[in-house]
VEXVO-802312 format. One record per atom (N, C-alpha, C): residue in one letter; chain; atom name; x, y, z. Coordinates in steps of 0.1 Angstrom, whole numbers, plus 2048, in hexadecimal, padded with zeros to 3 digits. Layout:
# VEXVO-802312
(a A CA (X Y Z))
...
END
This chain:
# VEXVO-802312
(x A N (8CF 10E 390))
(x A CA (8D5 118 398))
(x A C (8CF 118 3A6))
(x A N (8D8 118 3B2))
(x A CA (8CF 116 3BE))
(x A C (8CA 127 3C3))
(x A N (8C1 124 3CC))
(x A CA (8B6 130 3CD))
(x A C (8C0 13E 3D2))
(x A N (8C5 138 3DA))
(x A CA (8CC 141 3E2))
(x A C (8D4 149 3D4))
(x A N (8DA 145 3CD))
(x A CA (8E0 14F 3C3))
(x A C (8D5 155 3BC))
(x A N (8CE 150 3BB))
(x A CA (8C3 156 3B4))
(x A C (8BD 162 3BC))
(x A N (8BC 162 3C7))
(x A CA (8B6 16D 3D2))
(x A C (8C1 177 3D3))
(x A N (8D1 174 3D3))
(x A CA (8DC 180 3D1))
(x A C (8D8 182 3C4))
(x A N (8D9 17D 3B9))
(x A CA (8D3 186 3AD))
(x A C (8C8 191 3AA))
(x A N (8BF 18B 3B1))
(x A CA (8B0 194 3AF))
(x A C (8B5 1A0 3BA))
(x A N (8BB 1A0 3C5))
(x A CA (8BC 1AE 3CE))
(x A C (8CD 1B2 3C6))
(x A N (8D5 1AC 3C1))
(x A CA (8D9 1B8 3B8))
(x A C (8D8 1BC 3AC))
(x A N (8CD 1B8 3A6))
(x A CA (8C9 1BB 39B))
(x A C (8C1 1C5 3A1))
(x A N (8BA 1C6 3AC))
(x A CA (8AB 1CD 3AF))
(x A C (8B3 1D9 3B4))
(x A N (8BC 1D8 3BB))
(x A CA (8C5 1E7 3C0))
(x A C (8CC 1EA 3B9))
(x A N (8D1 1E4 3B1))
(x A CA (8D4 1EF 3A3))
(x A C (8C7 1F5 39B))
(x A N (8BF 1ED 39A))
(x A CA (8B8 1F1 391))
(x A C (8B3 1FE 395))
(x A N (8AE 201 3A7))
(x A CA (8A8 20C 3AB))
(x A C (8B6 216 3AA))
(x A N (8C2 214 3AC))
(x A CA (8CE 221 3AB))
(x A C (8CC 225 39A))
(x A N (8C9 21D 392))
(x A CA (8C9 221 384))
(x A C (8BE 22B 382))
(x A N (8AF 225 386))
(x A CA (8A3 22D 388))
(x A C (8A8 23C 390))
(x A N (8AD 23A 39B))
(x A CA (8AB 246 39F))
(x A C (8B4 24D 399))
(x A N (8C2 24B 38F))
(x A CA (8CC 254 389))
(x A C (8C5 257 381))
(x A N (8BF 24F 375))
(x A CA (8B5 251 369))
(x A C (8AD 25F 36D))
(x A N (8A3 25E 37A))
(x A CA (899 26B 37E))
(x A C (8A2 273 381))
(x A N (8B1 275 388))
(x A CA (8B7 281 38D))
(x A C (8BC 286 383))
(x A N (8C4 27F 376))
(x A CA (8C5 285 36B))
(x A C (8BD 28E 367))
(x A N (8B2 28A 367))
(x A CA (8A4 28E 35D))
(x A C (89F 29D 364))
(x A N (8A0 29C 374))
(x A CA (895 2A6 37B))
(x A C (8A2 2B1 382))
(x A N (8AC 2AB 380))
(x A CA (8B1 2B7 38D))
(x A C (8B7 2C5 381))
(x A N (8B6 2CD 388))
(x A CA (8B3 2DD 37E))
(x A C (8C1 2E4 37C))
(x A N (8CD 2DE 37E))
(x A CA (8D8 2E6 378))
(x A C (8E6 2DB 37A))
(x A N (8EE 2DA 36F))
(x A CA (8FB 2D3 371))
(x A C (902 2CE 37D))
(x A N (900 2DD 383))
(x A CA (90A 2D7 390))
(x A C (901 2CA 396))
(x A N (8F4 2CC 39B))
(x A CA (8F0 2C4 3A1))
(x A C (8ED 2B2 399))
(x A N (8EE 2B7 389))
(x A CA (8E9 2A9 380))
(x A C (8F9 2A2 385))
(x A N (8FF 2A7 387))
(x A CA (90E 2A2 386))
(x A C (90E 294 393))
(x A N (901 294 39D))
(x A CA (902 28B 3A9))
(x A C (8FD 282 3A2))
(x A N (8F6 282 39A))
(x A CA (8EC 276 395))
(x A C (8F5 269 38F))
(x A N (8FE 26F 388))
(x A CA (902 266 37C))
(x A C (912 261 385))
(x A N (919 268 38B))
(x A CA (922 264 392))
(x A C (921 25A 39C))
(x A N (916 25D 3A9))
(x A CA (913 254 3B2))
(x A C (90C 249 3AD))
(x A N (8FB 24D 3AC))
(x A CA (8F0 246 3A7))
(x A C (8F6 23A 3A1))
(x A N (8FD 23C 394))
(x A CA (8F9 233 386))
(x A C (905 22C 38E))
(x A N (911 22F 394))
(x A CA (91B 227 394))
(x A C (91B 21A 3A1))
(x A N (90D 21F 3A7))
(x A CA (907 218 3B2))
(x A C (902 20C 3A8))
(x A N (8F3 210 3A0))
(x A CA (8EF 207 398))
(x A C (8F5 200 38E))
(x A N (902 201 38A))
(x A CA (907 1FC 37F))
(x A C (910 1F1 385))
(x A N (916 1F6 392))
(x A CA (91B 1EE 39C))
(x A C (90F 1E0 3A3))
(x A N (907 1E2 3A1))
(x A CA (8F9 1D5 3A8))
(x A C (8F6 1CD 39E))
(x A N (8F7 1D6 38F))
(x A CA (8F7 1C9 386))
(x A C (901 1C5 381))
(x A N (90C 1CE 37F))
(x A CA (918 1C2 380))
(x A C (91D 1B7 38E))
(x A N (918 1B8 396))
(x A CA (91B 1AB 3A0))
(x A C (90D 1A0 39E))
(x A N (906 1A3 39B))
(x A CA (8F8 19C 395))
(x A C (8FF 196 38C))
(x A N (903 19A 380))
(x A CA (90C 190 371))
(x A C (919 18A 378))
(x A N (91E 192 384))
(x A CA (92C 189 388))
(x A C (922 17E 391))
(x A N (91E 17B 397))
(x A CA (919 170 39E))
(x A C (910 168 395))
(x A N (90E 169 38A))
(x A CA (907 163 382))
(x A C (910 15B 37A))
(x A N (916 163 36F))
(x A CA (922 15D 36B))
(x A C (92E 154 372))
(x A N (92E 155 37D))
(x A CA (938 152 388))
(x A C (92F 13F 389))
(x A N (924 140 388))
(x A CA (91E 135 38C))
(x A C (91B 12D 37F))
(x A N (91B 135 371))
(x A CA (91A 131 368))
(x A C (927 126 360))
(x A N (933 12D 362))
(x A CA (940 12B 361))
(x A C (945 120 367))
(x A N (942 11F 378))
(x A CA (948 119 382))
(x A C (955 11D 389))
(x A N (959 128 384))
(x A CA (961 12E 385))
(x A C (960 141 389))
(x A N (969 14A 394))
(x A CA (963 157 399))
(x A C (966 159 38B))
(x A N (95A 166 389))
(x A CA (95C 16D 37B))
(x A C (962 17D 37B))
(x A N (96B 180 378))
(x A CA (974 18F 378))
(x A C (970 196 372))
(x A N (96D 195 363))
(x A CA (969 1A0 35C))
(x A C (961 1AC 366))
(x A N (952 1A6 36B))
(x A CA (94A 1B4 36C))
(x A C (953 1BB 37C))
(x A N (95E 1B5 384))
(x A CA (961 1BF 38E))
(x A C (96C 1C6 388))
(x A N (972 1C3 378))
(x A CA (97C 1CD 375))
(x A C (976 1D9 36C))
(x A N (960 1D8 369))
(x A CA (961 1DF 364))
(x A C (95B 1E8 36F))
(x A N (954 1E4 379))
(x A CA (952 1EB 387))
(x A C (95E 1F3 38B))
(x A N (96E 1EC 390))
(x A CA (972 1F7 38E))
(x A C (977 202 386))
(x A N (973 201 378))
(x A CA (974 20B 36F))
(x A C (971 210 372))
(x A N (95D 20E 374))
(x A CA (954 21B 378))
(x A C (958 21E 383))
(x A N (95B 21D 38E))
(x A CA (963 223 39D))
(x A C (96A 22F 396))
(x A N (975 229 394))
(x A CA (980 233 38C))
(x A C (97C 23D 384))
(x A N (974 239 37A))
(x A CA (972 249 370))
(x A C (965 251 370))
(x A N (95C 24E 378))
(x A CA (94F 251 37B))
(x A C (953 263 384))
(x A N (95F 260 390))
(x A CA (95C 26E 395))
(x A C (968 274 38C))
(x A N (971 270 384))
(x A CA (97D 275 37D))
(x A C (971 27B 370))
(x A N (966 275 369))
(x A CA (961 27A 360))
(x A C (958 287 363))
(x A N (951 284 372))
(x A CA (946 292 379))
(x A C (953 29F 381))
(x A N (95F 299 382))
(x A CA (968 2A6 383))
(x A C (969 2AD 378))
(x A N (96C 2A6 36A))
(x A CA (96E 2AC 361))
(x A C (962 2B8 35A))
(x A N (959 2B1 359))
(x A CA (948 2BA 35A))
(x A C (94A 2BE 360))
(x A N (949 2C1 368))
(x A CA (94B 2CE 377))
(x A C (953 2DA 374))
(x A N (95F 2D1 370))
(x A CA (96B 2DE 370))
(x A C (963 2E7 35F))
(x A N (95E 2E0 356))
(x A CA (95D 2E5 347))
(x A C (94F 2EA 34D))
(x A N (948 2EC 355))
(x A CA (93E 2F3 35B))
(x A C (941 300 35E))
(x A N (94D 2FD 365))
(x A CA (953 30D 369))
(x A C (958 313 364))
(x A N (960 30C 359))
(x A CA (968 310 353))
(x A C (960 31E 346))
(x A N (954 314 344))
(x A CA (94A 31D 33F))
(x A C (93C 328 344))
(x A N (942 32A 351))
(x A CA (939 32F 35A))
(x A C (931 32E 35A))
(x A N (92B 321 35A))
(x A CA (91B 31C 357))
(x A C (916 320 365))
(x A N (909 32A 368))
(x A CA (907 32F 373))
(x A C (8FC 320 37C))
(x A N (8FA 31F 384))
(x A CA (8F1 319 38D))
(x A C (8E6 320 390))
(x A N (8DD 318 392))
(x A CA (8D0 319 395))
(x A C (8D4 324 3A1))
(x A N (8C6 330 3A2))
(x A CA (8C5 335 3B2))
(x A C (8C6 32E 3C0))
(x A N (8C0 321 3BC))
(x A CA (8BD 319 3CA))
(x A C (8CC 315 3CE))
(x A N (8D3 312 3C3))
(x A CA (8E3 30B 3C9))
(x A C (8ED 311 3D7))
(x A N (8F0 30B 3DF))
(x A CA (8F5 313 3E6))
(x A C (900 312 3E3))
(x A N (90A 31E 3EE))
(x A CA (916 320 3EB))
(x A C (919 324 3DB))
(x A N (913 331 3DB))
(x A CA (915 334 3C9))
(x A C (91F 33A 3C6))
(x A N (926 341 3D2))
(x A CA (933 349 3D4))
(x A C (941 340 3D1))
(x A N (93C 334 3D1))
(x A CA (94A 32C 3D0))
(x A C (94E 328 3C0))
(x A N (941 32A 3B8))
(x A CA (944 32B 3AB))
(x A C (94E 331 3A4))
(x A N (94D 341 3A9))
(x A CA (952 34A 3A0))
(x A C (962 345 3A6))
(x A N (965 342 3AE))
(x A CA (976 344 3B1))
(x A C (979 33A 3AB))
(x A N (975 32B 3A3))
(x A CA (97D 327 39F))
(x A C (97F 329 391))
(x A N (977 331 38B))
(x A CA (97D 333 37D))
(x A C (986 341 37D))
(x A N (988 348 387))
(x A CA (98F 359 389))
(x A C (99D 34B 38F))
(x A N (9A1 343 38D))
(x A CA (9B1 340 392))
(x A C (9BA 346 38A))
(x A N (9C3 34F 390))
(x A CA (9D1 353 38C))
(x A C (9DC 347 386))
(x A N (9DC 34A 37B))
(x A CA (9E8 344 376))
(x A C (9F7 34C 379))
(x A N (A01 345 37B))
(x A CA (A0D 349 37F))
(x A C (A19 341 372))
END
């Protein structure tokens, strides 16, 4: 394998690996739903995105041929990563799970679960 692929593997392997680290700690440390909701949506779909281009340029070189699979599962994760943290969100409200004191804008909670049906 010449170096140069080798050196795009190690920096997307290494920047995913740190978006994974830091989702893994924001998971872990941040103190209420609303806020854990940034970790896993942004964070992981950063790092899951640096090692699937790490296995597509690897495979791609292995093959001899571009490899498709990991950018059709990349854009999965695009697609259902903020469709899945809407959904949590809304079943947050839906169950008036309150927020931490520090959260700002706490006022905007309560209106969305008081919507009038017609």
């Amino acid at each position: 394998m010449p170096f140069y692929l080798e050196i795009i593997i190690c920096v997307a392997l290494l920047i995913g690996g740190v978006f994974l680290l830091v989702d893994s700690y924001g998971l872990a440390r941040l103190p209420d739903i609303y806020m854990r909701l940034h970790s896993p949506t942004k964070a992981s779909t950063l790092g899951i995105t640096g090692v699937l281009i790490a296995s597509m340029v690897f495979q791609s070189h292995l093959k001899g041929a571009f490899s498709v699979q990991e950018l059709l599962i990349t854009l999965f994760l695009l697609i259902t990563a903020p469709v899945a943290a809407n959904m949590i969100a809304k079943t947050a409200l839906h169950y008036r799970t309150k927020p931490i004191e520090k959260t700002k804008n706490q006022e905007a909670h309560g209106n969305h679960t008081r919507a009038r049906r017609t």
